[in-house]
N, C-alpha and C positions, 0 to 999 in steps of 0.2 A: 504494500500500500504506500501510497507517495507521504511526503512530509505535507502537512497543509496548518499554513502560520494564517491566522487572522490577526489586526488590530481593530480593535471597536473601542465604544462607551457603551454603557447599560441603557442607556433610554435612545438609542438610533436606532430608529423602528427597519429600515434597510440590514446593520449589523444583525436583527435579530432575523432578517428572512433568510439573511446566507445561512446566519448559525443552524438554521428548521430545515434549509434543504439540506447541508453535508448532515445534520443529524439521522434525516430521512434515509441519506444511505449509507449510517453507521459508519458515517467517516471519522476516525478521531481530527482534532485538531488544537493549535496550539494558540489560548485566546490571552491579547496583552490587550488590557484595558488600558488604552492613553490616558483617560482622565485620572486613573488611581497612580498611574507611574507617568507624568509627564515629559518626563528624559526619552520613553520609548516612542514619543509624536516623532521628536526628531529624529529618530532612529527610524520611524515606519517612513517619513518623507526622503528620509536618505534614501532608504532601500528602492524606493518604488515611485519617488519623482510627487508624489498627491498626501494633499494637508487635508483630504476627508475620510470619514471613515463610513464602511469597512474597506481596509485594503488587506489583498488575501494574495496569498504566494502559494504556490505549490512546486515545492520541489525548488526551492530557493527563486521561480520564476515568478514576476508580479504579474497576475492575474486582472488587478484593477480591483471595483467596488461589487456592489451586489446584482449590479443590472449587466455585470461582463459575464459572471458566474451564472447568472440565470441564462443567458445568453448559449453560454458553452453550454449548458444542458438542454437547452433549447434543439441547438445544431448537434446533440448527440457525441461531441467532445469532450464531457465532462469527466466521465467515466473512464476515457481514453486516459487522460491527465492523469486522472486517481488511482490508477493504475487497476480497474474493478475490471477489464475487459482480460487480465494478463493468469 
């Protein structure tokens, strides 16, 4: 199964739809709350270039927010990424 990093906050109603779809297919993943650890914002804009949240990586690659993610599962690539096809 791939590495899959989120950063969110608790009340971004977007952060909570990625977290409900990888939940949906028992994907682990690794959640930095920026608001609790604000050192990690700049570390999430470093990584991935965007100051909103959710920003999600897979497999050290930036994904983008929650409408890129639904997107790839959309087009049937999500899975591909998550490595659930392998």
């Amino acid at each position: 199964m791939a590495k899959v990093e989120l950063y969110t906050t608790a009340w971004c109603p977007f952060c909570i739809r990625a977290k409900r779809l990888l939940d949906s297919k028992s994907v682990s993943y690794e959640d930095t709350d920026v608001d609790r650890d604000p050192a990690q914002r700049q570390v999430m804009q470093q990584r991935g270039g965007a100051h909103t949240v959710p920003q999600i990586f897979i497999n050290e690659h930036p994904i983008g927010g929650c409408d890129e993610l639904y997107a790839l599962e959309r087009a049937g690539e999500l899975d591909v990424l998550l490595g659930a096809s392998e």
